[in-house]
N, C-alpha and C positions, 0 to 999 in steps of 0.2 A: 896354181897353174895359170898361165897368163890366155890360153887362150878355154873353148869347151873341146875342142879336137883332142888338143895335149890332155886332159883331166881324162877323157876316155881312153886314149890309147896307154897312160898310165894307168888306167884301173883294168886294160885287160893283160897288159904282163901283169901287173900283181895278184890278177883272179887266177890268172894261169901257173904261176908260181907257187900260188896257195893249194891251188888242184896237186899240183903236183906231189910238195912236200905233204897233203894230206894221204895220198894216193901210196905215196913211200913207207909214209908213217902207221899206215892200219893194212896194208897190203897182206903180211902174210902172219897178221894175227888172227884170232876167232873169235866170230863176230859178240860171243857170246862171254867172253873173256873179261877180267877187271883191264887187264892191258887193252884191249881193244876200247872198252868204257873211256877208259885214261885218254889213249892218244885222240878219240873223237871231241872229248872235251877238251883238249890242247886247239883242234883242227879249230873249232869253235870260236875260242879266246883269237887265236891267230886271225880267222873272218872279221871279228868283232874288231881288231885291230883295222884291218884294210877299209870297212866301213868309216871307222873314225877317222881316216886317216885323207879320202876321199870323196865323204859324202856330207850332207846335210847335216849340222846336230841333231833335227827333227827327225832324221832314219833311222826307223826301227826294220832291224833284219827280218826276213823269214827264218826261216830253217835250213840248213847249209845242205847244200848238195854236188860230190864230187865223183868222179869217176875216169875211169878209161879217157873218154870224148871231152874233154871241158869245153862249158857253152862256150868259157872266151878265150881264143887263143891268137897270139900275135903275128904268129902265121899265115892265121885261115882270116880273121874277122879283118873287116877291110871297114873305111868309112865311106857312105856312099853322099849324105850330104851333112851339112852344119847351116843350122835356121839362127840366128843372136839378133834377140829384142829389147835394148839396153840389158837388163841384170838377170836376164832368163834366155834359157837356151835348149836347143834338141837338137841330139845328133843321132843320126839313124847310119846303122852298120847293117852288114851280114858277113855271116859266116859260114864260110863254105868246106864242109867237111871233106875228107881223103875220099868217101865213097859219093860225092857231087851231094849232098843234102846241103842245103841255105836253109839257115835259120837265120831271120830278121829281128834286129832289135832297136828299139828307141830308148836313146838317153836323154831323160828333162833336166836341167840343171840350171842353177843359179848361182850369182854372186853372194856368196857370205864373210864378211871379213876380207873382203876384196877378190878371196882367188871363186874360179871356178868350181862347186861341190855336185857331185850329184845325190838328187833329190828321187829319182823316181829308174826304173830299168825294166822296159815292158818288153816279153817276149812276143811279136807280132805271127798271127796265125790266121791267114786270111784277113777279114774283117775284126777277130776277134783280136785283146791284148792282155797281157797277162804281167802281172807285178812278179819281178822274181830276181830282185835284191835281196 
């Protein structure tokens, strides 16, 4: 990605794409099921995909989390600024949901192999910040 803007606004359709088809894919199975087991471990490998595809070699995911609301969506989450220090970068967004809730987040990212990856995805909460890549 040539700039850090572009590298976030692509990882929030493909976060939001991935919510989605996860959402479709476990929707009206139970929760308790081998098929439900299955298609979370797809939802999984599919993450595992967009991290690589995206971010750092150095990132290691959390735990994948989807739903109704997805944290990113290319709708709601807007870019409010972009800081570039030669080969490190933070871009701070929010996202403003249907019923007016903002949720704030910061993207850290760097050049690796030329393009832009991100490295780091903190949910901001007041003063607090919270990793949730």
């Amino acid at each position: 990605m040539d700039t850090p803007s572009k590298t976030v606004r692509t990882f929030i359709a493909a976060y939001y794409a991935w919510n989605e088809a996860s959402n479709k894919r476990t929707g009206a199975l139970d929760p308790s099921s081998s098929e439900h087991r299955t298609a979370m471990e797809a939802a999984g490998i599919d993450y595992d995909g967009l991290i690589h595809k995206l971010c750092l070699s150095s990132v290691v995911r959390q735990g994948i989390a989807f739903g109704d609301r997805p944290s990113h969506h290319p709708g709601q989450e807007i870019i409010d600024s972009e800081a570039v220090s030669l080969d490190t970068a933070i871009v701070r967004t929010r996202n403003v949901g249907p019923d007016g809730f903002v949720a704030k987040y910061e993207y850290y990212l760097a050049k690796e192999a030329g393009e832009w990856r991100i490295g780091s995805l903190l949910y901001v909460d007041g003063e607090n910040k919270y990793e949730c890549l």
